[in-house]
BANUZA-560140 format. One record per residue: x, y, z of N, C-alpha, C, CB in turn; residue in three letters. Coordinates in Angstrom, 1 decimal, m for minus. Glycine has a CB too. Layout:
BEGIN
<atom><n_u>X</n_u><n_v>Y</n_v><n_w>Z</n_w><ca_u>X</ca_u><ca_v>Y</ca_v><ca_w>Z</ca_w><c_u>X</c_u><c_v>Y</c_v><c_w>Z</c_w><cb_u>X</cb_u><cb_v>Y</cb_v><cb_w>Z</cb_w><resn>Ala</resn></atom>
...
//
This chain:
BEGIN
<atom><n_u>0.9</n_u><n_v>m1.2</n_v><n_w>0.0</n_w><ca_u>0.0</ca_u><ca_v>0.0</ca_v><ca_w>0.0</ca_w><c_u>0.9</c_u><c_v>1.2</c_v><c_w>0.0</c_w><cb_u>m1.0</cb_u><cb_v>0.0</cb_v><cb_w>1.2</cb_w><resn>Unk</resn></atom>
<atom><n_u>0.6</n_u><n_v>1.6</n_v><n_w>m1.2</n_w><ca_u>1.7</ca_u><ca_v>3.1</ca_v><ca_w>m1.4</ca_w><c_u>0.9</c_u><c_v>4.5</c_v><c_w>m1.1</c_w><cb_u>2.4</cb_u><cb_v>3.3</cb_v><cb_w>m3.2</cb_w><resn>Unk</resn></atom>
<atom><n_u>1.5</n_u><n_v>5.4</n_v><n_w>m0.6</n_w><ca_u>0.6</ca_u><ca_v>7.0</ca_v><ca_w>m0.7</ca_w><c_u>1.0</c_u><c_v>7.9</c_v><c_w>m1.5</c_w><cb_u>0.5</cb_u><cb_v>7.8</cb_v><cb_w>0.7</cb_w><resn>Unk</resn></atom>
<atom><n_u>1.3</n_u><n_v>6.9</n_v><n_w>m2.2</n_w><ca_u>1.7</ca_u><ca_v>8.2</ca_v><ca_w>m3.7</ca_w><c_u>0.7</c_u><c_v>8.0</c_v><c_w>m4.5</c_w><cb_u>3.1</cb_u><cb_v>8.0</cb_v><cb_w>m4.7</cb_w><resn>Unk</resn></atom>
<atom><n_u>0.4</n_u><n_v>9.1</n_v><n_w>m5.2</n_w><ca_u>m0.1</ca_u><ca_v>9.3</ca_v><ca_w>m6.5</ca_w><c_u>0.8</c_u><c_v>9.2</c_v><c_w>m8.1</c_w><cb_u>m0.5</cb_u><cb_v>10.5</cb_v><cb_w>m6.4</cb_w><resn>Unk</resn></atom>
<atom><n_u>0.2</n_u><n_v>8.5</n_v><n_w>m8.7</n_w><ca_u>0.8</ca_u><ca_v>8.4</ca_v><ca_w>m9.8</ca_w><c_u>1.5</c_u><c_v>9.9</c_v><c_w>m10.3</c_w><cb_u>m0.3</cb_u><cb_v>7.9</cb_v><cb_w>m10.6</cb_w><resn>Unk</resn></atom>
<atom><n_u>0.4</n_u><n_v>10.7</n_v><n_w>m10.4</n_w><ca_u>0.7</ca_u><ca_v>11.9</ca_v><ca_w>m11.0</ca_w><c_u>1.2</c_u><c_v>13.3</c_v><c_w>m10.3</c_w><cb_u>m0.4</cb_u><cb_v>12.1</cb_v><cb_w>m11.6</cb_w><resn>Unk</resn></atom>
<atom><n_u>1.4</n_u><n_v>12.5</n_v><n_w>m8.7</n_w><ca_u>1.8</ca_u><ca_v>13.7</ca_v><ca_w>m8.3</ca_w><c_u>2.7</c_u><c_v>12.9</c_v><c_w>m6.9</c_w><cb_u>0.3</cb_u><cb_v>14.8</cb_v><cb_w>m7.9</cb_w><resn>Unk</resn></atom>
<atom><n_u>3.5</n_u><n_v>12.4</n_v><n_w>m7.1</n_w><ca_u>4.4</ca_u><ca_v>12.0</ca_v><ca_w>m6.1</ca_w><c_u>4.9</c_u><c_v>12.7</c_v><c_w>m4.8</c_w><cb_u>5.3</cb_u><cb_v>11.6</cb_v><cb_w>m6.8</cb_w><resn>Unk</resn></atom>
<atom><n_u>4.3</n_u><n_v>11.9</n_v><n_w>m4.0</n_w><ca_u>4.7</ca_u><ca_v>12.2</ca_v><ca_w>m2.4</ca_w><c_u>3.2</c_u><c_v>13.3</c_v><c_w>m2.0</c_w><cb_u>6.6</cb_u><cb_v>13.3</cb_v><cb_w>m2.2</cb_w><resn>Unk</resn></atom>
<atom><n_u>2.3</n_u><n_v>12.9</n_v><n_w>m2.6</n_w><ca_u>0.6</ca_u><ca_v>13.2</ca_v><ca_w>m1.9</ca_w><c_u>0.1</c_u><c_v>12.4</c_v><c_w>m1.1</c_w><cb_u>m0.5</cb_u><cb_v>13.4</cb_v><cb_w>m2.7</cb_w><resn>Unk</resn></atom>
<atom><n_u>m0.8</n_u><n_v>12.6</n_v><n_w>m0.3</n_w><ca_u>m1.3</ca_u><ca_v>11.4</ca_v><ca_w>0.7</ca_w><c_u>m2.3</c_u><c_v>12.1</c_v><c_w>0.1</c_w><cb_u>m1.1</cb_u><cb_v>10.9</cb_v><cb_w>2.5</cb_w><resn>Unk</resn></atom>
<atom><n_u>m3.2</n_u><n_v>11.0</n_v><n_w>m0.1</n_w><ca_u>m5.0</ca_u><ca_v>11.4</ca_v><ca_w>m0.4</ca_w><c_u>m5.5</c_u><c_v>11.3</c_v><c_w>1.2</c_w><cb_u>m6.0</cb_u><cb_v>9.9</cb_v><cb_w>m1.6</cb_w><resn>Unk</resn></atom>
<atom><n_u>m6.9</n_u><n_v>12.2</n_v><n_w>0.8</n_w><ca_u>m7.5</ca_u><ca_v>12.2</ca_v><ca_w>2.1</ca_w><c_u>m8.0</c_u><c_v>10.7</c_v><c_w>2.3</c_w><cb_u>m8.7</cb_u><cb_v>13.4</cb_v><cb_w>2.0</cb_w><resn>Unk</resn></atom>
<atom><n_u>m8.1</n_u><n_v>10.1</n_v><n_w>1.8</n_w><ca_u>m8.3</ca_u><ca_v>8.2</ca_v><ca_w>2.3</ca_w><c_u>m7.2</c_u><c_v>7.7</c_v><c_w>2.7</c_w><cb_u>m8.7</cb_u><cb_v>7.0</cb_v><cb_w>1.1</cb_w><resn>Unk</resn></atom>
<atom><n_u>m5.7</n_u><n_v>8.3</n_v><n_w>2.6</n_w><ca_u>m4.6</ca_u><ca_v>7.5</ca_v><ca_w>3.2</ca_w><c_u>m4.4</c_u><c_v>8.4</c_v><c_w>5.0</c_w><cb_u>m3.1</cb_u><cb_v>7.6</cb_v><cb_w>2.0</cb_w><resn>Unk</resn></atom>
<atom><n_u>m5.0</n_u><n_v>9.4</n_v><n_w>4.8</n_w><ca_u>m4.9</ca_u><ca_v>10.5</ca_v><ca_w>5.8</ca_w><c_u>m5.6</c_u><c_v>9.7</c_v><c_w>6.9</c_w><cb_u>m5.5</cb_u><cb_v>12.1</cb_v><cb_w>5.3</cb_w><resn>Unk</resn></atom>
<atom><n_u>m7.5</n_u><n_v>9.6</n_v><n_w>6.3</n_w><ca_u>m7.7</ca_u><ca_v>8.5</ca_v><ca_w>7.6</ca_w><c_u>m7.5</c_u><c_v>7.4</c_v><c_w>7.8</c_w><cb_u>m8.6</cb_u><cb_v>8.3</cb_v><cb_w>7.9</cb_w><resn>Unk</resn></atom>
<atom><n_u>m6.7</n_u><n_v>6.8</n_v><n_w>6.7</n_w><ca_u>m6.4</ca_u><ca_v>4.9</ca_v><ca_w>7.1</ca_w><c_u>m5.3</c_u><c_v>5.3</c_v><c_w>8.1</c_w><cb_u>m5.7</cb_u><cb_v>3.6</cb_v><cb_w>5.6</cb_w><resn>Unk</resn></atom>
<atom><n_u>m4.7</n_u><n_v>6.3</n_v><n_w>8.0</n_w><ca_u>m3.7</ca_u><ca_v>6.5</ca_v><ca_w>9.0</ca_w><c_u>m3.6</c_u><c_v>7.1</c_v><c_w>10.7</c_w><cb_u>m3.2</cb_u><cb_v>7.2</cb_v><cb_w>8.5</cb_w><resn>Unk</resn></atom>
<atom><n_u>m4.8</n_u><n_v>7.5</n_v><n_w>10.3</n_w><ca_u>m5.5</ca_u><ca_v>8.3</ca_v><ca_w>11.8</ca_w><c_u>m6.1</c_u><c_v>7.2</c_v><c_w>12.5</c_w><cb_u>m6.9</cb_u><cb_v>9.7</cb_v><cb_w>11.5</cb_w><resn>Unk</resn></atom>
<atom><n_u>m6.9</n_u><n_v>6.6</n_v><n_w>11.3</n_w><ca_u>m7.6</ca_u><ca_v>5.1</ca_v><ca_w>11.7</ca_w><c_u>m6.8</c_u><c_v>3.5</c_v><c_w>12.4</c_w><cb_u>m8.1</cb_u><cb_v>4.8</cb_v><cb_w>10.2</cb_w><resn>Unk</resn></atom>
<atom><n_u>m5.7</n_u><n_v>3.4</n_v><n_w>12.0</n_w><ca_u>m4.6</ca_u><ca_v>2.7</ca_v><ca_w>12.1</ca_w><c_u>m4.5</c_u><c_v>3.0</c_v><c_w>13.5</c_w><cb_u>m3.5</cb_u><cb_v>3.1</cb_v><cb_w>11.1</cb_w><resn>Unk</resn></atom>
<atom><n_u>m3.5</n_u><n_v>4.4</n_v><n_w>13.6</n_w><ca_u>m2.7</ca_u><ca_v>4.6</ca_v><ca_w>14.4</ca_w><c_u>m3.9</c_u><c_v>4.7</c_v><c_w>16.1</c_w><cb_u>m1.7</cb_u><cb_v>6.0</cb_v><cb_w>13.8</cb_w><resn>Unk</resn></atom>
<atom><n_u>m5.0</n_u><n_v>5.5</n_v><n_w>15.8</n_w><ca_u>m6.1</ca_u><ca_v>5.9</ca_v><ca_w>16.9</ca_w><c_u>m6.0</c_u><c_v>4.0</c_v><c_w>17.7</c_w><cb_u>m8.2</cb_u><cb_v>6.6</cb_v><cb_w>15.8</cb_w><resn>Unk</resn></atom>
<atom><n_u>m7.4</n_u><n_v>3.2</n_v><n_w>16.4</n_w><ca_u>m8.0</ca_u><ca_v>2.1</ca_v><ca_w>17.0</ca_w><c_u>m6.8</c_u><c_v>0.9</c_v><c_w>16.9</c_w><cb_u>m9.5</cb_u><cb_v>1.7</cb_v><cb_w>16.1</cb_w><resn>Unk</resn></atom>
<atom><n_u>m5.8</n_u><n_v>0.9</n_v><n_w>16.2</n_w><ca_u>m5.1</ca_u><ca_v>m0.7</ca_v><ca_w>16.2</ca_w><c_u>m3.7</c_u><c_v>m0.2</c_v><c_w>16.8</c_w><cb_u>m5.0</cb_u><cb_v>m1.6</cb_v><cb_w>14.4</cb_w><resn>Unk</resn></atom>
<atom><n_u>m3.3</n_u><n_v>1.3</n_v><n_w>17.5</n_w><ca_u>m1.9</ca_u><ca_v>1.6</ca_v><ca_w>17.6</ca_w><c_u>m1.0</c_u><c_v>0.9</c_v><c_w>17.1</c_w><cb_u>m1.5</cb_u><cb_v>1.7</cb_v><cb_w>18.8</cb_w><resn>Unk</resn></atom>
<atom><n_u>m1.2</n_u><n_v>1.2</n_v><n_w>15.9</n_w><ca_u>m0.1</ca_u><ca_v>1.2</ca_v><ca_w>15.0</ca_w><c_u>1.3</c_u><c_v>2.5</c_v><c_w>14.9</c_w><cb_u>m0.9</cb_u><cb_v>1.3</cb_v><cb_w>13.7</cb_w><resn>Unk</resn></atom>
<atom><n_u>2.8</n_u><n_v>2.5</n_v><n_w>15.4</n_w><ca_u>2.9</ca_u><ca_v>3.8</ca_v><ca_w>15.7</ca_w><c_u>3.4</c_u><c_v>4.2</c_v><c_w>15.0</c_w><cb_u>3.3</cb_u><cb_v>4.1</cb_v><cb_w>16.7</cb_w><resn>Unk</resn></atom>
<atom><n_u>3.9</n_u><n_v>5.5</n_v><n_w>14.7</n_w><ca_u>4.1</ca_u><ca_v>6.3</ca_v><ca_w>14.0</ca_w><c_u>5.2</c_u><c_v>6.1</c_v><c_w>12.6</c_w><cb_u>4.3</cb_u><cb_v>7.2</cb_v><cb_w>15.0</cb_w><resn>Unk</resn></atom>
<atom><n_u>6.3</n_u><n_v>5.8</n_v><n_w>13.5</n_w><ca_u>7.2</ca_u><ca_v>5.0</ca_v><ca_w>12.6</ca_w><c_u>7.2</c_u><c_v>3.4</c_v><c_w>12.0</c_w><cb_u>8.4</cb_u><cb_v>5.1</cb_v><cb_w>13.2</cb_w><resn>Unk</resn></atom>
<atom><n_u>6.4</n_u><n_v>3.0</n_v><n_w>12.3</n_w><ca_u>5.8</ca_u><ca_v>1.5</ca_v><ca_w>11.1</ca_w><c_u>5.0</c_u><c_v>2.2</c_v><c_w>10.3</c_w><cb_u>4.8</cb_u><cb_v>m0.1</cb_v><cb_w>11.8</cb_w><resn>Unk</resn></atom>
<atom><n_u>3.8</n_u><n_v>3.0</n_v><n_w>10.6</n_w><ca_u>2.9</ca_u><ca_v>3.9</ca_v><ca_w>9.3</ca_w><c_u>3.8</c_u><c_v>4.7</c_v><c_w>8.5</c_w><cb_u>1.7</cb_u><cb_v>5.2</cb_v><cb_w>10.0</cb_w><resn>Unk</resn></atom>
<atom><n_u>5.4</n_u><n_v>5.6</n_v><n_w>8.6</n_w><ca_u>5.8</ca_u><ca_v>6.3</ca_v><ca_w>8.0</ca_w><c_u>6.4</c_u><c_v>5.2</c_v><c_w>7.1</c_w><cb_u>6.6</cb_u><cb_v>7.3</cb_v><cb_w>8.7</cb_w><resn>Unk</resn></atom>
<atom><n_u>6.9</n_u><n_v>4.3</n_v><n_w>7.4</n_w><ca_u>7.4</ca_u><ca_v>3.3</ca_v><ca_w>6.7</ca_w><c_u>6.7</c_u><c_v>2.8</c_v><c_w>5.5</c_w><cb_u>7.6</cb_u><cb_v>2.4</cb_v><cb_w>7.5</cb_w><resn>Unk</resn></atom>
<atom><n_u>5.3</n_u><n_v>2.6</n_v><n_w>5.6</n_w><ca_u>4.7</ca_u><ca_v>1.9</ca_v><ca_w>4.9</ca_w><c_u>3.9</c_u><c_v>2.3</c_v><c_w>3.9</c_w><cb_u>4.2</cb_u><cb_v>1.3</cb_v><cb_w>5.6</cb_w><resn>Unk</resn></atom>
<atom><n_u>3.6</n_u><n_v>4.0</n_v><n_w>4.4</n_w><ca_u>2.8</ca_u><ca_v>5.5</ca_v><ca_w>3.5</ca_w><c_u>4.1</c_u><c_v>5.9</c_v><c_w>2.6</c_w><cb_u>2.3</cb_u><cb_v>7.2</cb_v><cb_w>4.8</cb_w><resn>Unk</resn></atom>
<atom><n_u>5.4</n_u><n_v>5.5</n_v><n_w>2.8</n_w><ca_u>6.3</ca_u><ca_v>5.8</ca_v><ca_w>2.4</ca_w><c_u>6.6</c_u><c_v>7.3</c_v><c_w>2.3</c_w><cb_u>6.3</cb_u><cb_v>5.2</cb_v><cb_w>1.5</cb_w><resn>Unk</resn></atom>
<atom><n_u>6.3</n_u><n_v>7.6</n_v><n_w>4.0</n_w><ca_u>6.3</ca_u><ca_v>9.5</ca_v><ca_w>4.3</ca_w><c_u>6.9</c_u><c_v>9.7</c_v><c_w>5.4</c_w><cb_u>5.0</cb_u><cb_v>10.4</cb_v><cb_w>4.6</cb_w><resn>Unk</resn></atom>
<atom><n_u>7.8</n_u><n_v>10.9</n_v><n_w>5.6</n_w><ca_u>8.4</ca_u><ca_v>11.0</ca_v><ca_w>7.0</ca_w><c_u>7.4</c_u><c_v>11.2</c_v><c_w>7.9</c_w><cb_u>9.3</cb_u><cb_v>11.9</cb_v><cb_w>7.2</cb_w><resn>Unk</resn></atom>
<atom><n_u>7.9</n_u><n_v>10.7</n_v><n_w>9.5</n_w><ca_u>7.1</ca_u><ca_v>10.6</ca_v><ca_w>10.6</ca_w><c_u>6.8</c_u><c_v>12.0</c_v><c_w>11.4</c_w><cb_u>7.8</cb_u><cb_v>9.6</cb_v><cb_w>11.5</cb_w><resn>Unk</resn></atom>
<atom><n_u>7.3</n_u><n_v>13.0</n_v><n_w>10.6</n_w><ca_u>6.8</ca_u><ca_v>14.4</ca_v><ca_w>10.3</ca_w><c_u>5.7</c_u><c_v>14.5</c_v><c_w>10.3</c_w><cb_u>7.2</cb_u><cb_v>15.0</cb_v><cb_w>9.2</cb_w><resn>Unk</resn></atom>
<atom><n_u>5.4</n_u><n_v>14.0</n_v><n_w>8.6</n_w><ca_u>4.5</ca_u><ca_v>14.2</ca_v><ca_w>8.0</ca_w><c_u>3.1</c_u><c_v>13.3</c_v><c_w>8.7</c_w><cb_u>4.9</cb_u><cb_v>14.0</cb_v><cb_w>6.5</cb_w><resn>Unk</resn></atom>
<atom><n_u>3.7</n_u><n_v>12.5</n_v><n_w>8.7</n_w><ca_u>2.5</ca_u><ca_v>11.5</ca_v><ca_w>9.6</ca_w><c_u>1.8</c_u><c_v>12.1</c_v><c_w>10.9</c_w><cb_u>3.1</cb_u><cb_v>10.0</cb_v><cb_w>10.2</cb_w><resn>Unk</resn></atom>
<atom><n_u>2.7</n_u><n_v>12.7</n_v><n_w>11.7</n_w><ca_u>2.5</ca_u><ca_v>13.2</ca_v><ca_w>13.3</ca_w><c_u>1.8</c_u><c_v>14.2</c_v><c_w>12.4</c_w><cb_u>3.9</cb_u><cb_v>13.7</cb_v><cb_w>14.5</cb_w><resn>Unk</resn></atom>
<atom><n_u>1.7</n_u><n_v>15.0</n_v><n_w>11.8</n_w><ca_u>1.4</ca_u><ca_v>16.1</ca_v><ca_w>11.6</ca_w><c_u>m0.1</c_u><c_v>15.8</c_v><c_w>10.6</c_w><cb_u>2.6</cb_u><cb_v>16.8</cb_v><cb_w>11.0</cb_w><resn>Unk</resn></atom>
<atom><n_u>m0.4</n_u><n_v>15.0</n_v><n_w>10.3</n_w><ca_u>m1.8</ca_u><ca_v>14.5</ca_v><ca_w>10.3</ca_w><c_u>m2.5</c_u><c_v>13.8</c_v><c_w>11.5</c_w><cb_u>m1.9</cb_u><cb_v>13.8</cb_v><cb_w>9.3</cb_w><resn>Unk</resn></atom>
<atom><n_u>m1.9</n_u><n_v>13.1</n_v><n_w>11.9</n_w><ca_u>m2.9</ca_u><ca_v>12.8</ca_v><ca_w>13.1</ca_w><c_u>m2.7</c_u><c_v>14.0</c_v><c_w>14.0</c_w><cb_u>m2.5</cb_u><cb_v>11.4</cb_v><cb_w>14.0</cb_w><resn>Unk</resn></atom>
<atom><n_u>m2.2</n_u><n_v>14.8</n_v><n_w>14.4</n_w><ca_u>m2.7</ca_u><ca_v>16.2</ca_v><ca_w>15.4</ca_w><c_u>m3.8</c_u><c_v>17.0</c_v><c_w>14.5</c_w><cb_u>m1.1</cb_u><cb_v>17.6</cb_v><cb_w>15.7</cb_w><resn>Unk</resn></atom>
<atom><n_u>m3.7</n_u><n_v>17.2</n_v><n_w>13.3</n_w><ca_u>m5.3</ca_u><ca_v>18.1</ca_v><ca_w>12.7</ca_w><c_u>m6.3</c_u><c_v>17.7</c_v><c_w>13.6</c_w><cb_u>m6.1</cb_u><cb_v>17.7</cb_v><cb_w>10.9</cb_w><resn>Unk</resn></atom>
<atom><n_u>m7.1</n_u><n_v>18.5</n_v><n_w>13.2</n_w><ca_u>m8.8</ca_u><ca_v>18.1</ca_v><ca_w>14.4</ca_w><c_u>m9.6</c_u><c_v>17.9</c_v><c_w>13.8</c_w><cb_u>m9.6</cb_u><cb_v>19.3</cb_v><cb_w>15.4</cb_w><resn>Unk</resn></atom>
<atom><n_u>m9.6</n_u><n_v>18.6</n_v><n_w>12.4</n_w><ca_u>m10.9</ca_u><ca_v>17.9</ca_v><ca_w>11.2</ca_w><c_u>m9.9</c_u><c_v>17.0</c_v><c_w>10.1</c_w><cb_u>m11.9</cb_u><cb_v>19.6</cb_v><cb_w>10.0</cb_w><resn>Unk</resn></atom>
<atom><n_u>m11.0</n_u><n_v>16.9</n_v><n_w>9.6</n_w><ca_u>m10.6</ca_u><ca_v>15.7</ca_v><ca_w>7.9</ca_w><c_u>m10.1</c_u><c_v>16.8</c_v><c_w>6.9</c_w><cb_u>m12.6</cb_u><cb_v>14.7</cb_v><cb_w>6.9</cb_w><resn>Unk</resn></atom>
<atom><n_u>m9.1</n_u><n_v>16.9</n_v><n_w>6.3</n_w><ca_u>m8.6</ca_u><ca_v>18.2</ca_v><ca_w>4.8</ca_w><c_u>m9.7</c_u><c_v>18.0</c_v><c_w>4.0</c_w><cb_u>m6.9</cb_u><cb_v>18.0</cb_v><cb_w>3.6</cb_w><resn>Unk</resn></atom>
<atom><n_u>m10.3</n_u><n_v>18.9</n_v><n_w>3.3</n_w><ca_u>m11.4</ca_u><ca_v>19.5</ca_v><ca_w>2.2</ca_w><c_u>m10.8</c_u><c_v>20.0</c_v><c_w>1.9</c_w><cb_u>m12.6</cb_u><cb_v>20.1</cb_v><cb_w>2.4</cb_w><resn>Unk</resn></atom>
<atom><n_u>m10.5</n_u><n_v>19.4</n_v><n_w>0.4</n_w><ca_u>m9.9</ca_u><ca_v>19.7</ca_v><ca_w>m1.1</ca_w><c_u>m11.4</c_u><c_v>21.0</c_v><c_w>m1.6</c_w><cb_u>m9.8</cb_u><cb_v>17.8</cb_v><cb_w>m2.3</cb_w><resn>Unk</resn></atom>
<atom><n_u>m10.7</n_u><n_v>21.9</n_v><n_w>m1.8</n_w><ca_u>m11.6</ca_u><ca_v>23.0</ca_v><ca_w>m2.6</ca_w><c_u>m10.7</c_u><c_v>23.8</c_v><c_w>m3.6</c_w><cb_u>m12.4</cb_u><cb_v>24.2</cb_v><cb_w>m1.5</cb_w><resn>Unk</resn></atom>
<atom><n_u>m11.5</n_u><n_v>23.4</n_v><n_w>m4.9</n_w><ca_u>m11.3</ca_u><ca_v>23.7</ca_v><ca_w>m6.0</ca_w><c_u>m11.0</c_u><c_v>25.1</c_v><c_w>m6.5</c_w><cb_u>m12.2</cb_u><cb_v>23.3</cb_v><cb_w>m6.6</cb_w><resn>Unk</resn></atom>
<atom><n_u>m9.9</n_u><n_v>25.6</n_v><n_w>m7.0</n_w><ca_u>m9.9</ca_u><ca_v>27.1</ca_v><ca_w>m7.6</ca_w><c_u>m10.5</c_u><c_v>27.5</c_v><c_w>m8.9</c_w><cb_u>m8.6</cb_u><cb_v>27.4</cb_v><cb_w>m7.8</cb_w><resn>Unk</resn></atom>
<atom><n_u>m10.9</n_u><n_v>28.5</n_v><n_w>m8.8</n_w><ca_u>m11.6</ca_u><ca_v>28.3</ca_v><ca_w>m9.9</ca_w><c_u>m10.3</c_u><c_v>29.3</c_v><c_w>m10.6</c_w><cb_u>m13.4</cb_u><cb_v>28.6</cb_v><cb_w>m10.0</cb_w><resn>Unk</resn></atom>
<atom><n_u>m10.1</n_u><n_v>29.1</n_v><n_w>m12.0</n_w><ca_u>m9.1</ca_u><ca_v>30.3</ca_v><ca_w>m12.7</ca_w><c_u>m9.7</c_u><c_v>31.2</c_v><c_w>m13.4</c_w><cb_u>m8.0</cb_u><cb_v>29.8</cb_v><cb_w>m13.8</cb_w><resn>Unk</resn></atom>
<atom><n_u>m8.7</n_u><n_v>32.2</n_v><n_w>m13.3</n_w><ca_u>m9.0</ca_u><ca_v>33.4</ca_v><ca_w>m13.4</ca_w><c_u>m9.5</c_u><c_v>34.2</c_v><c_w>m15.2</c_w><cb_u>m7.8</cb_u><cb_v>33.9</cb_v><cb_w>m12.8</cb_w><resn>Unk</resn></atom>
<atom><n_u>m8.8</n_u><n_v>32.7</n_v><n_w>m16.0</n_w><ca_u>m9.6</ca_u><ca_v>32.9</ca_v><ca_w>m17.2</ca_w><c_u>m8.9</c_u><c_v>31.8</c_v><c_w>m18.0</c_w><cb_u>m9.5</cb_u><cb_v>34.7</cb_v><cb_w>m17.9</cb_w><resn>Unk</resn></atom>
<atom><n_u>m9.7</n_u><n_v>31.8</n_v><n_w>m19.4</n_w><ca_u>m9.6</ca_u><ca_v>30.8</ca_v><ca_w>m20.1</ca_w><c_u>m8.8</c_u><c_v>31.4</c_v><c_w>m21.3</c_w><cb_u>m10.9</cb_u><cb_v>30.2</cb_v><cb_w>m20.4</cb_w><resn>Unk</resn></atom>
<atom><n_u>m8.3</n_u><n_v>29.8</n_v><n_w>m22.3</n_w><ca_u>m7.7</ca_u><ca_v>30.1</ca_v><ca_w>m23.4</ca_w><c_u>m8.3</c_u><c_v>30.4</c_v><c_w>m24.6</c_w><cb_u>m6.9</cb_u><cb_v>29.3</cb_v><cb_w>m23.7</cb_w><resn>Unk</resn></atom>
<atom><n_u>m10.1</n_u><n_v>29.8</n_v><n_w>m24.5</n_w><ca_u>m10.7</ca_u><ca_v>30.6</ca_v><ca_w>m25.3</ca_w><c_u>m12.0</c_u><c_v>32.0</c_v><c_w>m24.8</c_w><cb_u>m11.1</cb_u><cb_v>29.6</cb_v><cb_w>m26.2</cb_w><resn>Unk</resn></atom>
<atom><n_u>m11.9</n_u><n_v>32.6</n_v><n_w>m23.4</n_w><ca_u>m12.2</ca_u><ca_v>33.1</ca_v><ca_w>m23.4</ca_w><c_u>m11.5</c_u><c_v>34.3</c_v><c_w>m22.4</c_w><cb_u>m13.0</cb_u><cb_v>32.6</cb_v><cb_w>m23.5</cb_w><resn>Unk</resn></atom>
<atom><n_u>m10.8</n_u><n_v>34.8</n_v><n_w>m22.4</n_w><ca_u>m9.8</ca_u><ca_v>35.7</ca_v><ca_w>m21.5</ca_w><c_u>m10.6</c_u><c_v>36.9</c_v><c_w>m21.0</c_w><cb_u>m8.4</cb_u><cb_v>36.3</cb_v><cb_w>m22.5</cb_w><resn>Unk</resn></atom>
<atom><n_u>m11.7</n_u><n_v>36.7</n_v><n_w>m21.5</n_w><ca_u>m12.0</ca_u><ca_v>37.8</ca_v><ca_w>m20.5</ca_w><c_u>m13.5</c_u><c_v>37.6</c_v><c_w>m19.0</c_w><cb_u>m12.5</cb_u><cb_v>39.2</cb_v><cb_w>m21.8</cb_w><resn>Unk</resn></atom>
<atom><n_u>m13.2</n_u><n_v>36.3</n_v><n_w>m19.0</n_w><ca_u>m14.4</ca_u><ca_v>35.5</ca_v><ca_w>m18.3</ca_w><c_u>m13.2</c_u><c_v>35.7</c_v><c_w>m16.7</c_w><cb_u>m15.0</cb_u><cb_v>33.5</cb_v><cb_w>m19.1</cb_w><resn>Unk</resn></atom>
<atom><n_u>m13.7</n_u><n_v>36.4</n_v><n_w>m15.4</n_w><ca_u>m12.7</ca_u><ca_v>36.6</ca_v><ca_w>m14.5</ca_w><c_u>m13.8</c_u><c_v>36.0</c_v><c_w>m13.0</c_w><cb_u>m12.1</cb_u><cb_v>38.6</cb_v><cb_w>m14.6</cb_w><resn>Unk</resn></atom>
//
């Protein structure tokens, strides 16, 4: 089980974020066997299980298009 993305290497999706919260909370799993295995430092891991909510991905919208440049 890898937490990379194909297309964007070294992302944890928000489903690896709680298999990891989930892991570590109910089966104490600790910190450094999950970094090992998310293939992320135990940084990065600690530093998701301290958040207090779940990350919500929200979309940008851009500021204009290639066929319309003046849509803002």
């Amino acid at each position: 089980m890898s937490g990379f993305l194909p297309e964007y290497p070294g992302v944890l999706t928000m489903k690896n974020i709680a298999e990891i919260r989930r892991r570590h909370k109910i089966n104490g799993d600790s910190i450094s066997s999950l970094a090992e295995e998310f293939k992320h430092s135990r940084n990065t891991i600690r530093k998701h299980l301290q958040t207090v909510e779940e990350p919500v991905y929200q979309p940008q919208q851009p500021n204009s298009t290639l066929l319309n440049p003046s849509i803002a």
